[in-house]
C-alpha positions in Angstrom: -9.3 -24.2 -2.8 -9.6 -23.5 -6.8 -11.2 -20.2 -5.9 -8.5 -19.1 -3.9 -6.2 -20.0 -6.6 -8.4 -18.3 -9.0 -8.4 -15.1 -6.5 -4.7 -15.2 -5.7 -3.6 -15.6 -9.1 -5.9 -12.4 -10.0 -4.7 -10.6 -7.2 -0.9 -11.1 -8.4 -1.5 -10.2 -11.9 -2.9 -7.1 -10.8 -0.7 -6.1 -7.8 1.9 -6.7 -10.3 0.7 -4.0 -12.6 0.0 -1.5 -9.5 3.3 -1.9 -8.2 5.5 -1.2 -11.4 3.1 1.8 -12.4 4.2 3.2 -8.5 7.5 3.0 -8.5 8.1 3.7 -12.5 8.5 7.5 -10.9 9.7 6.7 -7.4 10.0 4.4 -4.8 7.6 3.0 -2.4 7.1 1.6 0.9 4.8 -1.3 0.2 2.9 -3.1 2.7 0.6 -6.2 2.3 -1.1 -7.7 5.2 -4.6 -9.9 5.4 -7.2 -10.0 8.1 -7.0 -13.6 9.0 -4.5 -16.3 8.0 -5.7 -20.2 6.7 -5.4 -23.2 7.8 -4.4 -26.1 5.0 -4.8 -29.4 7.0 -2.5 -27.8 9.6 -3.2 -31.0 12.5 -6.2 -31.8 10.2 -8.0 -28.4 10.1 -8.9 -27.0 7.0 -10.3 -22.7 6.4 -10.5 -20.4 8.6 -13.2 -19.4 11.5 -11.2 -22.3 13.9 -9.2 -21.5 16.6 -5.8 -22.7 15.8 -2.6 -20.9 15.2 -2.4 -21.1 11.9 -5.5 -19.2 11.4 -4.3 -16.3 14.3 -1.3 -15.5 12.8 -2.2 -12.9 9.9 0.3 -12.8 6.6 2.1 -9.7 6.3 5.0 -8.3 4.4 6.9 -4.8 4.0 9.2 -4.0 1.3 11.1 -0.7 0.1 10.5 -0.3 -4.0 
């Protein structure tokens, strides 16, 4: 869990930067999906590799900038 942390809060920092250096000029259609979702004690189950919902349903998120 402290790596994901680590990862998302890397992730954000840089994202952030990426995103206000694209639309500085004009906007964007940005879209941000993953591959997999997680499971965080969802009916016990921790990670991912498990067949439960939590893992099948994949993040995802679409914004006009």
């Amino acid at each position: 869990m402290k790596s994901q942390r680590a990862a998302l809060a890397y992730a954000d920092e840089h994202l952030g930067r990426l995103i206000t250096a694209l639309t500085a000029k004009r906007p964007w259609l940005v879209i941000m999906c993953a591959d997999h979702g997680d499971a965080y004690g969802d009916d016990g189950y921790q990670g991912r590799g498990i067949a439960h919902p939590a893992v099948m349903n994949v993040p995802y998120a679409a914004t006009v900038l």
